[in-house]
C-alpha positions as CSV (number, residue, x, y, z in Angstrom):
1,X,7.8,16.9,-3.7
2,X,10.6,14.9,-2.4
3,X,11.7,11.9,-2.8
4,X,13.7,8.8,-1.3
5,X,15.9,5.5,-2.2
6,X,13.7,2.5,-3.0
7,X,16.1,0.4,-1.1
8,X,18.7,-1.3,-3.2
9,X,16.5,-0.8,-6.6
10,X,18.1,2.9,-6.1
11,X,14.7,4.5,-7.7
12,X,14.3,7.9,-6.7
13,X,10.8,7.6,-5.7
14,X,8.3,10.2,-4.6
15,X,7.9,10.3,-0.7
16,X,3.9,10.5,-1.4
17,X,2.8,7.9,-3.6
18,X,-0.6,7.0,-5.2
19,X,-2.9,4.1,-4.0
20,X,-5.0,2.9,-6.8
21,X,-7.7,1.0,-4.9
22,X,-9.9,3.5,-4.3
23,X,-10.5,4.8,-7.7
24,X,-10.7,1.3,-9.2
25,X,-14.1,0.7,-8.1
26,X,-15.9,-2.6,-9.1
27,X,-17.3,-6.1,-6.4
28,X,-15.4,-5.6,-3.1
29,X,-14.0,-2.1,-3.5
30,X,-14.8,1.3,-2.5
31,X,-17.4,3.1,-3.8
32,X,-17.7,7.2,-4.3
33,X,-15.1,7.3,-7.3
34,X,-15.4,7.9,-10.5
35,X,-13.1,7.5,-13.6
36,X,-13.4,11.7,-14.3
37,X,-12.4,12.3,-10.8
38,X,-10.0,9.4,-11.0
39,X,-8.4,10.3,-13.9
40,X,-7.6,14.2,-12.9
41,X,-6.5,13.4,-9.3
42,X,-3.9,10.9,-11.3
43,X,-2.9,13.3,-13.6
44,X,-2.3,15.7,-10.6
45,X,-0.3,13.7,-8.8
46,X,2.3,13.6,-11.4
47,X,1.8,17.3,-12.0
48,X,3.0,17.9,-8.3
49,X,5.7,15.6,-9.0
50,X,4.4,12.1,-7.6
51,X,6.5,9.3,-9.6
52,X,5.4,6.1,-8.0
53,X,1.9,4.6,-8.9
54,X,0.5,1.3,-6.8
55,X,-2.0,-0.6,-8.1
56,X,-3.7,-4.5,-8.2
57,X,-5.4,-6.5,-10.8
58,X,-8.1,-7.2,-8.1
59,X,-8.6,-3.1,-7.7
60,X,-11.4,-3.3,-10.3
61,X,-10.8,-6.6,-11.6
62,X,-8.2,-4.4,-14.3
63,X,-9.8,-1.6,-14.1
64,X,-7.3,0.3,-11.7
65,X,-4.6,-1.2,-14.8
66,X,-6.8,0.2,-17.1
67,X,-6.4,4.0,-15.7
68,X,-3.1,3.4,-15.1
69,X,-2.3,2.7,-18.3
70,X,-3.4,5.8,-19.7
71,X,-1.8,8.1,-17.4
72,X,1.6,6.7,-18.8
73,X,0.7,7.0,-21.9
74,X,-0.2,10.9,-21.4
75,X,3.0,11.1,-19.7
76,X,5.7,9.1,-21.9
77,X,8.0,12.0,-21.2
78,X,8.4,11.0,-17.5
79,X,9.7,7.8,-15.9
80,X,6.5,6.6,-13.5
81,X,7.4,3.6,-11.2
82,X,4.3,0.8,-11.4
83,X,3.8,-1.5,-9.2
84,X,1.4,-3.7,-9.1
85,X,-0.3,-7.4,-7.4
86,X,-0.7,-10.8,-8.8
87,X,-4.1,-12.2,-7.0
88,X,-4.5,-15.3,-4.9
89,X,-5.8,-18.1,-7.3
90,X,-8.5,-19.0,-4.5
91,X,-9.2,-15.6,-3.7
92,X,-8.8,-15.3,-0.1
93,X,-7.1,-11.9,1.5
94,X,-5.5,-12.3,3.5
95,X,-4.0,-16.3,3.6
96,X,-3.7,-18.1,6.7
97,X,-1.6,-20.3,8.3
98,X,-3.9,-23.2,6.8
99,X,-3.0,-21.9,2.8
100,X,-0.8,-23.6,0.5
101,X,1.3,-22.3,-1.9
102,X,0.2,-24.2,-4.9
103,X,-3.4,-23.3,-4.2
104,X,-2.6,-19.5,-4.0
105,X,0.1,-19.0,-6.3
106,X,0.7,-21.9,-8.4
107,X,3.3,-21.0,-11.4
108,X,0.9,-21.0,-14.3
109,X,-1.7,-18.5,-11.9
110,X,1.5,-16.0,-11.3
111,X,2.3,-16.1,-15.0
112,X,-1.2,-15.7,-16.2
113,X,-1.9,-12.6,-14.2
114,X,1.6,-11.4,-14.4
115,X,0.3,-11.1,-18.6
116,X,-2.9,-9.8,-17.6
117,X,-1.1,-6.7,-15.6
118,X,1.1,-6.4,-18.9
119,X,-2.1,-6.3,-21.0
120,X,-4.3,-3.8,-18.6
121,X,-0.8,-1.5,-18.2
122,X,0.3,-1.3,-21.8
123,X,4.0,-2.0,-20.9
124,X,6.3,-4.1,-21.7
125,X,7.8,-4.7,-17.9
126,X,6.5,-4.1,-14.4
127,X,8.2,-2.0,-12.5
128,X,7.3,-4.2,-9.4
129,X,5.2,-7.1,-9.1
130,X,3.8,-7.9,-6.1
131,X,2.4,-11.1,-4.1
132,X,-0.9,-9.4,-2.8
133,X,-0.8,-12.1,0.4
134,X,1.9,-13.8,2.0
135,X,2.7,-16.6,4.4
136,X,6.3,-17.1,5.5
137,X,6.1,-21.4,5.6
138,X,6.2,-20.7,1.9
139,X,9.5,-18.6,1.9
140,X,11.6,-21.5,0.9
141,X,9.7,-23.4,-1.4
142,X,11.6,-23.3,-4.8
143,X,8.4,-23.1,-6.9
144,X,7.3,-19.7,-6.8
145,X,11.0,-18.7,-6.7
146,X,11.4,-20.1,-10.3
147,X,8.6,-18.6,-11.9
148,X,9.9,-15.5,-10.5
149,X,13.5,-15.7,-12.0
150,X,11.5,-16.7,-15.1
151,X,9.6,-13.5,-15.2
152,X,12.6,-11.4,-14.7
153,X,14.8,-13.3,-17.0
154,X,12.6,-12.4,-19.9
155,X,12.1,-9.3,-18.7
156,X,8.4,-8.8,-17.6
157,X,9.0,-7.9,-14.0
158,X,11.9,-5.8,-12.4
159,X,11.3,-6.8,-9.0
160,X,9.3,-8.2,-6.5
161,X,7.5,-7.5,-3.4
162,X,5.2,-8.7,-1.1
163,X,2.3,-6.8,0.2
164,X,2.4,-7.8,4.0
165,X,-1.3,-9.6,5.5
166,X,-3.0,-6.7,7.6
167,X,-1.4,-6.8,11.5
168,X,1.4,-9.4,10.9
169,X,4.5,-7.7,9.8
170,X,6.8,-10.5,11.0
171,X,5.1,-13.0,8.4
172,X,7.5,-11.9,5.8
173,X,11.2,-12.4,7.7
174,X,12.1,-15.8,5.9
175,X,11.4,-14.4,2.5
176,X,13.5,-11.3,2.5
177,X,16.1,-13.3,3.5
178,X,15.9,-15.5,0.5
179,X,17.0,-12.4,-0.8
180,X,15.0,-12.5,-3.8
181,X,12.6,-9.6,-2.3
182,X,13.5,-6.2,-2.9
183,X,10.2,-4.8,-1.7
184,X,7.6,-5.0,1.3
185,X,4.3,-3.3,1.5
186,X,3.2,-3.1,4.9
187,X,0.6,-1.4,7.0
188,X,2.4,1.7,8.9
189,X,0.7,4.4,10.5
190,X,-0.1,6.0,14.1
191,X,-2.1,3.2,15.3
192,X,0.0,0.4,13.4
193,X,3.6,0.7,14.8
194,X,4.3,-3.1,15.1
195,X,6.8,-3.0,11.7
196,X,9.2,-0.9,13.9
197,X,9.7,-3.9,15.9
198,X,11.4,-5.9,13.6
199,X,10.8,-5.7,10.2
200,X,12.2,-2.3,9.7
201,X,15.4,-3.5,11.1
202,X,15.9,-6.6,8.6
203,X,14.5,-4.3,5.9
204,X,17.6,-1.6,6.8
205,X,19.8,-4.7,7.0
206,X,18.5,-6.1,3.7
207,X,18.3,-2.6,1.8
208,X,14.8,-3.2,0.9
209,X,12.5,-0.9,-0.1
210,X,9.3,0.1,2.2
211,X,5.8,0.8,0.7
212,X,3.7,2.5,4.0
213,X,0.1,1.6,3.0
214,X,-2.8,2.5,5.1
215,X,-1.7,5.5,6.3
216,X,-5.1,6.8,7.4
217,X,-6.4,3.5,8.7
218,X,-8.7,3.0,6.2
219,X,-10.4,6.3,7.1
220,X,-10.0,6.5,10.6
221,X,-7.3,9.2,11.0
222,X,-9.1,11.6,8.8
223,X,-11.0,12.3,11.7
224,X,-14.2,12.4,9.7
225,X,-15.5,8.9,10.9
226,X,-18.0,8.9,13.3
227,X,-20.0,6.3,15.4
228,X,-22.5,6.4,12.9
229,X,-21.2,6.5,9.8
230,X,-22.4,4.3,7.1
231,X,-21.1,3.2,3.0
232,X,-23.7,2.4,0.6
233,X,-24.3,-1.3,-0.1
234,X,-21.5,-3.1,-1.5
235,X,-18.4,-1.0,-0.1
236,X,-16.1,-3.0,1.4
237,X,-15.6,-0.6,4.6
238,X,-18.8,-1.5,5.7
239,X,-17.5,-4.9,6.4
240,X,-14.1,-3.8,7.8
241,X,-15.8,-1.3,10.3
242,X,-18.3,-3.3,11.9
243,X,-19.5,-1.7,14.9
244,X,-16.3,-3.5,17.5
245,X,-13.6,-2.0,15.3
246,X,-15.6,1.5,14.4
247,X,-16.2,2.6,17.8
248,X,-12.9,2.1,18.9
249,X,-11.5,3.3,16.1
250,X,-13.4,6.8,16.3
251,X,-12.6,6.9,20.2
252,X,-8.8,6.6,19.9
253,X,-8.9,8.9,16.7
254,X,-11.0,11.5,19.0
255,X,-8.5,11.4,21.3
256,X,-5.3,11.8,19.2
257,X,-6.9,14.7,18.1
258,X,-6.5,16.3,20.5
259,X,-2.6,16.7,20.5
260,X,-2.8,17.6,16.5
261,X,-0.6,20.8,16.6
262,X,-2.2,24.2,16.3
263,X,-2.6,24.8,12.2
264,X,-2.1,21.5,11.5
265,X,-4.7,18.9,10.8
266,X,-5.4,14.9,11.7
267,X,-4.2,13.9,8.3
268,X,-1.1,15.7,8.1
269,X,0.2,14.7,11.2
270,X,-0.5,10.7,10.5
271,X,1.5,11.7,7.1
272,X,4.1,13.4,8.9
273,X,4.4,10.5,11.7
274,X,5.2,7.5,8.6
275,X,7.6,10.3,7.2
276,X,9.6,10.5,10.1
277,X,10.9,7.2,9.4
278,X,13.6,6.7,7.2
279,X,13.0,3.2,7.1
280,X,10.2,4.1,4.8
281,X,10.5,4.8,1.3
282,X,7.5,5.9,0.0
283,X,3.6,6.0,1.4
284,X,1.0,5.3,-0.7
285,X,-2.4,7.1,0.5
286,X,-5.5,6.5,-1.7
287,X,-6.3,9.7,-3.3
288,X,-10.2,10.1,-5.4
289,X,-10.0,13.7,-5.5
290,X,-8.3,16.7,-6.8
291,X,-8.2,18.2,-3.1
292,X,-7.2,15.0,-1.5
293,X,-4.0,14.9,-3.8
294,X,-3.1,18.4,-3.2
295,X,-3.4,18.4,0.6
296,X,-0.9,15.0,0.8
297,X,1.6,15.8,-1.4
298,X,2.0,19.3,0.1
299,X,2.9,17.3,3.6
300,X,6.0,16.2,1.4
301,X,8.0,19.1,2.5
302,X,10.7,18.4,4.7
303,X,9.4,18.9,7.5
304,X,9.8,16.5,10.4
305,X,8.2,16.1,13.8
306,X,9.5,17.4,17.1
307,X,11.0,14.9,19.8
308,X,8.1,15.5,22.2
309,X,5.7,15.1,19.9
310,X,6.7,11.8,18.5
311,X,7.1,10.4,21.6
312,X,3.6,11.4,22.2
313,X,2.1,9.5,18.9
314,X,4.1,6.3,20.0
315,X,1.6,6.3,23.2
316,X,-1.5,5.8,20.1
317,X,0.2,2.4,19.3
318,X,-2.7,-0.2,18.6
319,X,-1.6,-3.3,18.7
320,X,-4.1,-5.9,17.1
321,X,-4.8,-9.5,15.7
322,X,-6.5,-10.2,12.8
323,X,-10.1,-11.6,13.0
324,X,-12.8,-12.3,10.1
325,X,-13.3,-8.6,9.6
326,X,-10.0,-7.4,8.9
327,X,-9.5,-8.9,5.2
């Protein structure tokens, strides 16, 4: 494993990191986990030498916590990064431009759930504490920016982030230059290239941090998705690939497969690609299995891709807007 600056934080952070919403489980969540499985792959990861653990109180309603907790207490020995997501109050991912601050994240609602997280983790302080939806209208409103510096000033956060709504990476600008952000997590991978636009820039500017998320679009650049492919009842990809996004999304992923390098496979090269970028700090793939975890942290190995062939990948940009099915 190798690792990279968390922007100005200065953690050394693993460059494969673990996404937690996948083995948390519970209403609105993916299914085909189990705490066993769960709690091995976890354990794995920080055999291999990943350090940085994301998470969210929604991610099981506490149950992701709840997992978490007890790989650091198996592991006191070793310094694991934790971050973690306070909730909208009215339970809407993402916002709009129509939310208001003191309906999402009022100051008693960030407080609240900043102690829950505390609770579910068994720690004193979170590492980082994220906003798990953003709008940028709210950037300068002095409200949430008080409760923040409250948290920190007793010592129950670090820092903060925000996690970045799905296909807007320019609703975040305002905020990190408040300066009070020290993180984003955004969606990066082959098909979302927007954040090199603009927000890697300020973020480089800023010396903020970068959490890559999504890095296999939701399951698309596994290349295991087909045109047919169905969840059972009550897991939440069935409602983010309805057939409009699926059947594009398995024709463009057929196609990039076709330039995967000999020996290599779809999911490697959609690791390699975020890795390339030293913009990014960490990426966070969601990992349910023993196999999973081996196969991405083994892309964590210095290698980086050839000219031609990122050039290539840029071509698979996939520009899109976000529309009722892509909470």
């Amino acid at each position: 494993m190798l690792y990279r600056r968390m922007g100005r934080l200065d953690w050394k952070v693993s460059e494969i990191g673990y996404g937690m919403w996948g083995i948390g489980g519970g209403e609105g969540g993916w299914t085909g986990s189990d705490d066993t499985s769960g709690i091995e792959s976890l354990q794995e990861a920080v055999n291999l030498g990943c350090n940085f653990f994301d998470t969210a109180w929604i991610y099981g309603r506490g149950h992701s916590e709840k997992l978490l907790s007890e790989l650091i207490r198996r592991n006191s020995d070793q310094k694991l990064y934790i971050a973690t997501k306070i909730p909208p109050k009215d339970r809407k991912w993402p916002s709009t431009r129509e939310s208001r601050l003191e309906d999402v994240f009022p100051n008693d609602h960030i407080r609240e759930y900043t102690e829950k997280s505390l609770h579910n983790l068994g720690i004193s302080s979170i590492d980082l504490m994220h906003f798990h939806v953003w709008e940028d209208a709210w950037a300068n409103d002095s409200s949430w920016q008080k409760a923040i510096n409250e948290l920190k000033s007793q010592g129950l956060i670090k820092s903060l982030g925000i996690s970045i709504n799905r296909w807007e990476p320019w609703n975040v600008i305002e905020a990190l230059r408040t300066g009070l952000i020290d993180v984003i997590q955004v969606i990066y991978n082959i098909f979302d290239q927007a954040p090199e636009d603009e927000l890697f820039r300020v973020c480089q500017e800023m010396d903020i941090g970068v959490i890559a998320r999504v890095p296999f679009d939701e399951g698309t650049l596994t290349g295991t998705l087909t045109k047919d492919t169905k969840w059972p009842e009550g897991d939440w990809r069935n409602s983010y690939f309805v057939p409009e996004n699926l059947n594009e999304s398995v024709d463009r992923a057929e196609e990039l497969k076709k330039i995967v390098p000999q020996g290599s496979r779809l999911p490697e090269l959609a690791l390699h690609f975020i890795l390339d970028n030293p913009t990014v700090s960490t990426v966070i793939p969601g990992m349910r299995r023993i196999e999973h975890v081996r196969a991405n942290i083994a892309v964590s190995d210095g290698t980086r891709l050839p000219v031609e062939l990122k050039a290539e990948l840029h071509r698979y940009r996939w520009d899109r807007e976000p529309t009722e099915w892509s909470q």
